[in-house]
N, C-alpha and C positions, 0 to 999 in steps of 0.2 A: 632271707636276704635283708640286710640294711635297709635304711632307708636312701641314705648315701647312694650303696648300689643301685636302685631303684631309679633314682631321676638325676645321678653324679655325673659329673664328668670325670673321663680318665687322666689324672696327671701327670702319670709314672706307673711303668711296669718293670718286673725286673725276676729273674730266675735264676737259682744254684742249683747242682747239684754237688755231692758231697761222696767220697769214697768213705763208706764208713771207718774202716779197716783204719783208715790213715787218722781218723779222728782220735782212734782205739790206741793205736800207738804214740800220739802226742799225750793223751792223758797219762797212759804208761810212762812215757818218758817225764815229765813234765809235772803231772801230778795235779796239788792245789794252784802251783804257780799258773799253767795254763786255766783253771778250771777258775781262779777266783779274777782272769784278766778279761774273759770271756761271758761269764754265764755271771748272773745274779743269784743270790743265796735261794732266795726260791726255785729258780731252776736247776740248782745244783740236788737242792734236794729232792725235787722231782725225780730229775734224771737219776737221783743213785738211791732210789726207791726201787726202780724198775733192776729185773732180773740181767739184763743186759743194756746198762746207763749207757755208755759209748753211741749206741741206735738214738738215744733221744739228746743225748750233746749231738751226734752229726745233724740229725733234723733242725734241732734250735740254730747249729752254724749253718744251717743254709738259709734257713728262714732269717737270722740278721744280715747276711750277705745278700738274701735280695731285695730285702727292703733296703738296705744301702744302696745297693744299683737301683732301684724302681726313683730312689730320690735323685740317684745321679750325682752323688757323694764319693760312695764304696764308703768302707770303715777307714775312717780318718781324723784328721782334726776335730770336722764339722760333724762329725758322727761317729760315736764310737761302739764299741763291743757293747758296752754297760749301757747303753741309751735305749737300746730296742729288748723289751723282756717279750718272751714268748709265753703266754696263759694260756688258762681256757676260757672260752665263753662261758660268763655265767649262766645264758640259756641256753647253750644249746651241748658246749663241753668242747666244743670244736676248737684248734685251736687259733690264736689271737696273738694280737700285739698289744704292749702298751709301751708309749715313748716315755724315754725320761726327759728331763729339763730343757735338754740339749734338741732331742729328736722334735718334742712337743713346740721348741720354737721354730724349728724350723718347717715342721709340718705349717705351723702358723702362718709364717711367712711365705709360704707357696701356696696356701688356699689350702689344702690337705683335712680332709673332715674325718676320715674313713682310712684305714690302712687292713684292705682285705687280704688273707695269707690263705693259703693250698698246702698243705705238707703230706710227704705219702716217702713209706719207706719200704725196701728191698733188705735181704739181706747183707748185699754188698754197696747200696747205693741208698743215701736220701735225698730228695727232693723238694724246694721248695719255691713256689713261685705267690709276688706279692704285687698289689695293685691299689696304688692310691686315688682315693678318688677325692671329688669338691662335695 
């Protein structure tokens, strides 16, 4: 646990979940156009590392769709596709966020220290719920 977590307040929460299938068929249809509007170069390559990429693009589009809701944004102007990357902790491998420019000011501007994320997947469904704290 953070230390954020530990003695933070909560500023925002927010939860997707994702039919994978439908992810699977946009990149089919769509290709790099969806995959370079959406993912960052490193999660693209993550994701098409793995035997079935599709599973870890829908997990990454849940997990930016809730960090957009937990801010109370959604993906828009003030936050985009490219602004929220999905990592791993470097301690622990678990996964993470990191803002870009965009997300990083706005975290700023709302107090936001911490941007904790949950992801877990089925084979027809990902999930992911995220939780900013102070």
């Amino acid at each position: 646990m953070t230390d954020a977590a530990q003695g933070g307040r909560v500023l925002g929460t927010g939860v997707d979940l994702v039919e994978n299938e439908r992810v699977r068929e946009l990149i089919e249809r769509w290709g790099s156009r969806f995959r370079d509007r959406v993912y960052l170069p490193a999660e693209q390559t993550y994701c098409e590392s793995k035997a079935a990429p599709w599973l870890y693009y829908a997990g990454r589009f849940a997990v930016k769709e809730a960090v957009s809701k937990a801010f109370g944004t959604g993906i828009g102007e003030g936050l985009g596709w490219l602004d929220i990357e999905v990592v791993k902790d470097p301690r622990t491998g678990a996964p993470s966020t990191r803002l870009g420019p965009l997300g990083a000011e706005l975290a700023r501007r709302r107090g936001v220290s911490d941007v904790l994320i949950s992801l877990s997947h089925t084979h027809h469904f990902s999930v992911a719920h995220a939780l900013l704290v102070s």
